[in-house]
Structure formats: structure tokens, C-alpha cells
N, C-alpha and C positions, 0 to 999 in steps of 0.2 A: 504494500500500500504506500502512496505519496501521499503527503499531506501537503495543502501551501493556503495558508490565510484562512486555518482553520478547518477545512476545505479535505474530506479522503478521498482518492482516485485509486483504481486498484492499479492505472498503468503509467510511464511521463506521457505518452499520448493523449490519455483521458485528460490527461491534466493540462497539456497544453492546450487542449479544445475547451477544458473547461474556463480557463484564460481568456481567448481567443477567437472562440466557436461562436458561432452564431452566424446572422445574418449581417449585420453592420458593425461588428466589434472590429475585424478587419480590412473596411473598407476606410474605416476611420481612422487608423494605423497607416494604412498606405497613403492617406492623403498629409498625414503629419511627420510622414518620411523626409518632405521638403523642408520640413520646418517649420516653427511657430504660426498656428492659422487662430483667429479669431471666430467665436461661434458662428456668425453670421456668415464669414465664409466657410465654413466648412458645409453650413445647411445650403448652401448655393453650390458646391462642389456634391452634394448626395439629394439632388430637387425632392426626389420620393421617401426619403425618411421624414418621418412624422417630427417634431418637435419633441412629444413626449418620448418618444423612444431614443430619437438621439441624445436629451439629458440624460436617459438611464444611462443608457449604454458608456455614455464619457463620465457620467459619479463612478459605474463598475468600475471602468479602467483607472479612475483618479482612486477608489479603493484598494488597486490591486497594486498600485505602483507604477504601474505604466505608461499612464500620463499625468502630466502638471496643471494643475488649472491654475492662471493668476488673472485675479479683479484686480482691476482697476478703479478705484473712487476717488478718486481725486478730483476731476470735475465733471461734470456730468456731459455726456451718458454716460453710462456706467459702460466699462469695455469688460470682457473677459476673454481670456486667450489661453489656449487648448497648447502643450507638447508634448514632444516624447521625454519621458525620466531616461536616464543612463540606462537602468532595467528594463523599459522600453525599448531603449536604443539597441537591445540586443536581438531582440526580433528583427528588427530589416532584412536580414538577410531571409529569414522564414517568408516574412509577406514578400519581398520581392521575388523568391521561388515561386508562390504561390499566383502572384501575378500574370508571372514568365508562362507556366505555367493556364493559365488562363489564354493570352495571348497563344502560345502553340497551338491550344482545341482550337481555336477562332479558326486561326490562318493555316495550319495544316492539317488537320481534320476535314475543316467543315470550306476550305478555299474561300472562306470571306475575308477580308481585311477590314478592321474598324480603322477610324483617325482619332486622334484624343484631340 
């Protein structure tokens, strides 16, 4: 058994998905590969995630270690901006397999090419 954030998994796979898995935990991750994004673009970078599930989904990761949330109040508006923690930072190389990955089924599989 692995344990991480209280958290049993019987396998590291379990638990990396447990991390990780879902439908937008990783899509979140690859967009903050670039670098510090603020909420507003990030929900302009994922148009189809809902508000409420993109806060879940960034409080999980800001639980988990993964990413950094910093407010700003200083003067208003109020800002907030989303990155990756060093422990984050270790994933890149996962999501951007997983990417690659992706990009392969597309264009050699299925002979479509997307454009980002």
C-alpha cells in the first residue's frame, strides 16, 4: 500500500491517478507548464470547464502540493494566480508524455492534424 496526504493506494499508479486523474486535473497542469497563469486565463484556455469544477479541481491541487495559489489584494480587483510548486514541477515530464502522446493518436492513428 502507498499512502500520500493521508490518502491508501494499493499501487504508485493508483496513486499517481489518484493525484492527477480525472478529467481536468491534467489539463490544468499542462497549461501551467508555461508558467504562472491567472484564473481568468486559465478558464479562457479550458472555455468548457465549468467555474465550479475548475475551483475544485485547483483547491485539490493547491491541497496536494502541486500548485501555488497567490491573491493579490492590494488594490482592487482582486487578482489570483495559479502555478506549479517545485512538486509540481516534477510532473512535466508525465503531462508532457501524456500530451505527446495524445498528439500521436491524432496524427498517426487517426491522419488528422489539429493546430493549437
Amino acid at each position: 500500500m502507498y499512502k500520500f496526504k493521508g490518502k491508501e493506494y494499493p499501487c504508485c499508479a493508483s496513486l499517481t491517478m489518484g493525484v492527477i486523474g480525472g478529467k481536468w486535473k491534467t489539463v490544468i497542469l499542462f497549461h501551467l507548464i508555461e508558467g504562472t497563469l491567472r484564473y481568468s486565463e486559465l478558464r479562457k484556455q479550458m472555455p468548457t470547464v465549468t467555474e465550479r469544477t475548475l475551483s475544485l479541481q485547483l483547491k485539490t491541487l493547491e491541497e496536494d502540493g502541486i500548485v501555488k495559489r497567490k491573491v493579490y489584494t492590494s488594490k482592487p480587483p482582486l487578482k489570483v494566480e495559479y502555478s506549479l510548486t517545485d512538486f509540481g514541477k516534477t510532473l512535466i515530464p508525465l503531462i508532457k508524455s501524456i500530451a505527446d502522446w495524445g498528439v500521436y493518436v491524432v496524427t498517426k492513428k487517426e491522419g488528422v492534424v489539429l493546430k493549437n
